[in-house]
C-alpha positions in Angstrom: 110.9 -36.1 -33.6 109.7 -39.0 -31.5 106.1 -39.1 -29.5 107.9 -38.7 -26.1 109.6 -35.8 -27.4 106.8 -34.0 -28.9 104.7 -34.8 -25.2 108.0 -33.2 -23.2 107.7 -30.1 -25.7 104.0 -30.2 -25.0 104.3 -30.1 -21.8 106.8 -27.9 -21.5 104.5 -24.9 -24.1 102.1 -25.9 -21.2 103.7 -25.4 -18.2 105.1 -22.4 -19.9 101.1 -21.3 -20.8 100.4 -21.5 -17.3 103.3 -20.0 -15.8 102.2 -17.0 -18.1 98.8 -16.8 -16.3 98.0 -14.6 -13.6 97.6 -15.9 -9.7 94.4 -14.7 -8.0 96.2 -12.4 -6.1 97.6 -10.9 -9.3 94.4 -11.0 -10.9 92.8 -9.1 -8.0 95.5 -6.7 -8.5 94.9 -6.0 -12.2 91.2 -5.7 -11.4 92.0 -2.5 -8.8 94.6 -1.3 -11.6 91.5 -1.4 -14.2 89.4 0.6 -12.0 92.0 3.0 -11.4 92.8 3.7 -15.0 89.1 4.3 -15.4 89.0 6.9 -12.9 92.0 8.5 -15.1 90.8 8.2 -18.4 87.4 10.0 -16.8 89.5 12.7 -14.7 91.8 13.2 -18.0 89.5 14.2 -20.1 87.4 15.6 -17.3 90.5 18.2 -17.0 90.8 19.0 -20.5 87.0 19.6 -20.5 86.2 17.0 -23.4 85.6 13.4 -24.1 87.2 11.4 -27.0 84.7 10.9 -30.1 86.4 7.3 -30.9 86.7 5.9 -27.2 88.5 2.8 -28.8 91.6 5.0 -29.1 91.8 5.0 -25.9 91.6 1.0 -25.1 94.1 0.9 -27.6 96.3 3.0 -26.0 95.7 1.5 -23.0 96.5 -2.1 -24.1 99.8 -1.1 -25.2 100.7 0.6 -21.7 99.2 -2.3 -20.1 100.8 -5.5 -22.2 104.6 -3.6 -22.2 104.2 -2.8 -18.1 103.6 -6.2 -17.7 106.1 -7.3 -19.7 108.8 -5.1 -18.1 107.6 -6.1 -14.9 106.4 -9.4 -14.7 108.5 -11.5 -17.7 112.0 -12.8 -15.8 115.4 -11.8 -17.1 117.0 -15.6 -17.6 120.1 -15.7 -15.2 123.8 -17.3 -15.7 124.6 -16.0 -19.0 128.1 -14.0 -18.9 129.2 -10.4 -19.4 130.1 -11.1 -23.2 126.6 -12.9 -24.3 124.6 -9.8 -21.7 126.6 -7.3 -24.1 125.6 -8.6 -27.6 122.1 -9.6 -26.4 121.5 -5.4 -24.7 123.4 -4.5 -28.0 120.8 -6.2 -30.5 117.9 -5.3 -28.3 119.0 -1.8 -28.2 119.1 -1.5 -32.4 116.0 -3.1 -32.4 114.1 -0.5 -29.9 116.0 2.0 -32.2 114.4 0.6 -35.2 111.0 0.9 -34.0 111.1 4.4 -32.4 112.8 5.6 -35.9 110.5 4.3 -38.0 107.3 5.2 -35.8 108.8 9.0 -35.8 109.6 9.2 -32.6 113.1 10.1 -33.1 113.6 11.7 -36.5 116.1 14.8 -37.4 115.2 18.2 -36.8 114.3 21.2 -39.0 116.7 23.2 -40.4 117.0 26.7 -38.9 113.5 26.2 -36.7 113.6 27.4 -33.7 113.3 24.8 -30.6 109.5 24.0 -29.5 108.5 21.9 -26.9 105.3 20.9 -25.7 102.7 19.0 -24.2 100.1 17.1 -26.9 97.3 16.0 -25.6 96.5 12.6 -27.2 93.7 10.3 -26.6 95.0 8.5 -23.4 97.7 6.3 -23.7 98.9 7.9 -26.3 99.5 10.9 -24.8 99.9 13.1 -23.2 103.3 13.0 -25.6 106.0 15.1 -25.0 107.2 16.9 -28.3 110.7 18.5 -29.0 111.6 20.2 -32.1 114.9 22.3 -33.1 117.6 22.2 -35.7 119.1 19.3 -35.1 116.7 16.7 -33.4 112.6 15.6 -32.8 111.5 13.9 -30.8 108.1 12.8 -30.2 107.6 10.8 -27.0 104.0 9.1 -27.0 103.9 6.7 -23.8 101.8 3.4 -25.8 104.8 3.4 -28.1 107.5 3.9 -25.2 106.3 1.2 -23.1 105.3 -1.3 -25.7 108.8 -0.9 -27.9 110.8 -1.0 -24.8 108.9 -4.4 -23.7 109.7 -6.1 -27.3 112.9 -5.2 -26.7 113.1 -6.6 -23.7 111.9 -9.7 -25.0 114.5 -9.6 -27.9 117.1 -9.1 -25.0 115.9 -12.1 -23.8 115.3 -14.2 -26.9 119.4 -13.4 -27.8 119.9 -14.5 -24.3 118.8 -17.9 -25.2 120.5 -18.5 -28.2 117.3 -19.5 -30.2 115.7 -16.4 -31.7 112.9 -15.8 -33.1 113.5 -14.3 -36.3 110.1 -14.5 -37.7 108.8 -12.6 -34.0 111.7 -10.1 -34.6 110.3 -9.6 -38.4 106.7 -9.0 -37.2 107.6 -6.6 -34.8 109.5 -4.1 -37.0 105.5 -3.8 -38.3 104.4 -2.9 -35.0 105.0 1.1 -36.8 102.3 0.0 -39.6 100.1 3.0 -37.8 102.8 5.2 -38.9 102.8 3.7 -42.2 99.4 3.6 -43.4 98.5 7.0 -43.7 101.6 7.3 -46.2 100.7 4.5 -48.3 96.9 5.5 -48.0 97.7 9.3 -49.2 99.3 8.1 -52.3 96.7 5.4 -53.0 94.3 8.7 -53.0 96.3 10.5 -55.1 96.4 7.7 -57.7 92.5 7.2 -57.2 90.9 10.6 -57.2 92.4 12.0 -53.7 89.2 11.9 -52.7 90.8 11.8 -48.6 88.7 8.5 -47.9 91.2 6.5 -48.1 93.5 8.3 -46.0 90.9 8.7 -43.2 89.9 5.2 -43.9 93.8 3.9 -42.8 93.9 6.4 -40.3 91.4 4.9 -39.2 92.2 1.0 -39.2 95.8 1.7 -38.9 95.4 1.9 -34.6 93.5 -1.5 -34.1 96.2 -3.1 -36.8 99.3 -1.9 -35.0 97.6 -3.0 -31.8 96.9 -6.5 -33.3 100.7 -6.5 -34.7 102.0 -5.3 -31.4 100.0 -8.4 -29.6 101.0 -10.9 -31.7 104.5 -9.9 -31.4 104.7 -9.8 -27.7 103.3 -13.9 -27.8 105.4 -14.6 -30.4 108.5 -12.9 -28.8 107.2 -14.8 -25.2 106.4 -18.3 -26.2 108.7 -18.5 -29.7 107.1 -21.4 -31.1 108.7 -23.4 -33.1 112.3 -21.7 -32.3 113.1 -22.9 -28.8 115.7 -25.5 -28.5 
């Protein structure tokens, strides 16, 4: 690759960086919408008469309603592709949601000869409050963070099959995005094999939320900016 070409796809990460940022308008916006999730996270847990013992959970939650909103709202659909390329591209992106909400439990098959249950849990903020459906057949466990935030990455994949230059490495990364579902699993056995003395579980339990968040961040910029995949 030649200078001028490495100073056009400078440019171009650049104009694309500041494209990505926030007007003041839009800023002032997210300012009142900060203040107003405040005064629900203090009126939620107002209601249910408690406040959370690990307040972090909450932010947490939080980001991931926050970063997928914006993404479904704010990150433009490309225009001029046709009917054939829209199908495959809302077929892939499709899978992939399907992927994540499988392997974070939110879909998973039901148990055998239980009857139906369905409820409200009340989660830490953001994470809940979850819907939860039980019966023979199907559960489902509908936690809003992980809604909103799969549903924005796969909007992003929609968009990254659109223009024909994936990111396979963002698509990868993302399918770890359920790593808060996974390390509790993989910290029960390690317990099991050490002792089972229950630290370790609680320990990944623990970590597991921040990770996940981490992950799902990373994914979103990778998904958005796709460096080193554009053409």
């Amino acid at each position: 690759m030649t200078a001028s070409e490495e100073g056009v796809g400078e440019a171009a990460a650049t104009d694309r960086l500041r494209a990505a940022l926030p007007s003041a308008r839009t800023a002032g916006l997210l300012a009142l919408i900060a203040n107003l999730q405040l005064v629900a996270v203090v009126a939620y847990y107002a209601s249910l008469g408690s406040f959370p013992s690990t307040p972090r959970y909450v932010f947490y939650g939080l980001v991931w309603v926050n970063v997928g909103a914006y993404v479904l709202y704010a990150v433009p659909v490309p225009a001029g592709y046709g009917f054939p390329t829209r199908r495959r591209a809302l077929a892939i992106a499709t899978a992939y949601f399907g992927l994540l909400a499988f392997f974070a439990g939110l879909v998973a098959t039901g148990v055998p000869e239980r009857a139906v249950d369905a409820r409200i849990a009340w989660l830490p903020l953001g994470w809940g409050p979850a819907v939860v459906y039980a019966s023979e057949y199907l559960t489902l466990v509908l936690v809003p963070a992980y809604l909103i935030g799969y549903a924005a990455l796969a909007k992003l994949v929609y968009i990254t099959v659109l223009e024909a230059s994936g990111s396979v490495v963002a698509g990868i990364v993302g399918l770890f995005s359920c790593v808060s579902c996974t390390f509790p699993i993989i910290a029960m056995v390690a317990s099991g094999v050490f002792g089972g003395s229950g630290i370790l579980a609680a320990t990944a339990l623990d970590v597991s939320y921040g990770l996940s968040t981490a992950v799902f961040l990373i994914t979103v910029g990778l998904l958005y900016w796709r460096p080193g995949f554009r053409s």
